[in-house]
N, C-alpha and C positions, 0 to 999 in steps of 0.2 A: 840288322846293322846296315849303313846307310854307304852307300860306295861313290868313292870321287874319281870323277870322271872329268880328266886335265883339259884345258878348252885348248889345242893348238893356235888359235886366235890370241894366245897370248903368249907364245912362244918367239924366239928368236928369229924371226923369218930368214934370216941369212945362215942360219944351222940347223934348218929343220931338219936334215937327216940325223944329223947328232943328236937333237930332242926326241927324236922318233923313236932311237936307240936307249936314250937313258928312260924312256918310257916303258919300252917293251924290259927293259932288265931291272923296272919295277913294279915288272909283274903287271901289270895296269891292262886292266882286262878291255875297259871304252875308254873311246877316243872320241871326245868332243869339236865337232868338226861346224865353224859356221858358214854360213853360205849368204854372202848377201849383194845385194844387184844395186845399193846405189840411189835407188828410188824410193822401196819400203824402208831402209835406214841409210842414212848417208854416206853410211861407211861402204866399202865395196871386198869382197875375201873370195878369197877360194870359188872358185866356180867347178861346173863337173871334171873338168881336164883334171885339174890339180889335185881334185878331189882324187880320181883313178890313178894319179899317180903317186900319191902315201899309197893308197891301198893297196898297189902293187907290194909297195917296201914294207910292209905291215902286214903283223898276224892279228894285230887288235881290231874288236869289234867299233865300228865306224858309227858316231851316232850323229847324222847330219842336222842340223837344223838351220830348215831355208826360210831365210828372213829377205825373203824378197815377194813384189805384188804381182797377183796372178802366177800363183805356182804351179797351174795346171800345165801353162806351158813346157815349164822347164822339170817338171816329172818325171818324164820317162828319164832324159838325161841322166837324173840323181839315180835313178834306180840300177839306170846301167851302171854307176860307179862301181857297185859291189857293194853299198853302203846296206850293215845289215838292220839299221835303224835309222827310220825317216822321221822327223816332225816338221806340220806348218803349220802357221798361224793363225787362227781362229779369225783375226781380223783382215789377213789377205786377201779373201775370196768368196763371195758369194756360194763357190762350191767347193766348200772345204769336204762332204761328206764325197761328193766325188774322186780327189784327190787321196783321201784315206783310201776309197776302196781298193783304187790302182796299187796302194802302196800294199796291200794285204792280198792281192790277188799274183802280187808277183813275189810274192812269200816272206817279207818285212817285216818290221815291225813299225808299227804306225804311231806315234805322236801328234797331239796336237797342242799348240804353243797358245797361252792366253799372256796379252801384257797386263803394267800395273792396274791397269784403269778398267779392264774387264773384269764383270763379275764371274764367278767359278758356273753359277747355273747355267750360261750359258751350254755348258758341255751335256747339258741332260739328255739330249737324245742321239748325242753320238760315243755313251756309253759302252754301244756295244760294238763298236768300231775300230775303237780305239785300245791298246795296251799300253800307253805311258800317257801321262800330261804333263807338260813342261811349265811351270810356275816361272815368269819373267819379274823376278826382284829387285831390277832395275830397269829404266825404259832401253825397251831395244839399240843396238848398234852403236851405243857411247861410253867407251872404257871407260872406267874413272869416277863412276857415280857412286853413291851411299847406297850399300842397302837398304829397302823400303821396308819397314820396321812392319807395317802392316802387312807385311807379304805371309808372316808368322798364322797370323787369321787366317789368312786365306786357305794356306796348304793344312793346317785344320779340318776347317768346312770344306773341301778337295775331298780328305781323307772320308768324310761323314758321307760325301757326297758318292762316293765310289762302293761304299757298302759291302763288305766282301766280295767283289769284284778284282778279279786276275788283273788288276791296270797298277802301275807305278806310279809314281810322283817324282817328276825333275824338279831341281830349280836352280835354276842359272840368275848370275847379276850381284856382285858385290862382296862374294863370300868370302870371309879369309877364317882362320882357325877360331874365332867364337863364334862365327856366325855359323859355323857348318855345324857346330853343335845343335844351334836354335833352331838348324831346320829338320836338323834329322829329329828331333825331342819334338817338333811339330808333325812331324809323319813322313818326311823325305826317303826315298831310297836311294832318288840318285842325287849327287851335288855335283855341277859344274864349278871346277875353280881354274882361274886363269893368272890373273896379276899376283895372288896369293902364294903361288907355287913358281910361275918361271920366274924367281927373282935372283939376288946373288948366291942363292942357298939353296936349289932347284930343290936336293937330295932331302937337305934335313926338314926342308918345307913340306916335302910329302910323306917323309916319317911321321911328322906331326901332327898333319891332317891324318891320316890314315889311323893314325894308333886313337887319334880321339874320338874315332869312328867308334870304336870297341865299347 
């Protein structure tokens, strides 16, 4: 059964503490957290500060994902947040296998993020690096796109690709209550949903998603 994981990015920025709250008293075990600088995507969120400071206010597990270029830099920062799951981007960094290991040596869990347009092989030799991969089924950092219908293949062939291997399946970008069926029926465990859920109906939004999880 496939677990939704609410993207604070699509939250009320002016009530985050209030969303924080109807989060945690829905039980909502991850907290989708985006990070991004502005340059890898246009948009700009949350940096480490902000980051540390939900996680102060918060018992949910933190799953950052920094969509920003050259994340080696700004690493250890994320790490110090408390964030107990990191992912970045396959196409960030020349040293993505370096940046995993930091994030496994300081006792994380490691992610690695592919957009639409990257093939899944690419991930074939950092297999053993990694325990989640994040599926982008919409191009990075711009609320408001269609799900990429082909994203369904992809997290497929992820699944074939991962072979009885301990690693999960995210995917973030588009979701709202039919699509989170098609990804979970494609191999999902985790779904990021964001516009689908903070809307006029936070509650019975997440009843929704949640129960069609089942």
């Amino acid at each position: 059964m496939a677990q939704i994981l609410p993207s604070i990015f699509g939250a009320n920025i002016l009530r985050l503490q209030d969303e924080i709250r109807f989060l945690e008293e829905e039980n909502t075990e991850i907290l989708h957290v985006d990070l991004m600088d502005g340059t890898y995507v246009s948009n700009i969120a949350f940096g480490p500060n902000q980051i540390s400071a939900m996680k102060k206010a918060s018992k949910m597990v933190f799953d950052v994902h920094m969509m920003l270029a050259n994340p080696e830099r700004h690493i250890d920062a994320v790490i110090n947040t408390g964030a107990e799951m990191i992912s970045v981007h396959y196409e960030s960094t020349p040293h993505v296998h370096f940046v995993l290991q930091k994030i496994k040596k300081a006792g994380r869990k490691a992610g690695v993020v592919i957009n639409p347009g990257t093939p899944e092989n690419v991930l074939e030799y950092l297999l053993d690096d990694i325990d989640y991969i994040l599926i982008m089924t919409i191009n990075p950092g711009q609320p408001g796109q269609q799900f990429i219908e082909k994203s369904l293949e992809k997290i497929r062939n992820t699944r074939k690709l991962i072979a009885g291997r301990n690693i999960q399946i995210e995917v973030d970008g588009g979701v709202n209550l039919e699509i989170a069926k098609k990804v979970q029926d494609a191999g999902a465990d985790l779904i990021v949903v964001g516009g689908a859920l903070f809307n006029d109906n936070p509650k019975s939004s997440y009843q929704a998603l949640k129960s069609a999880m089942h």
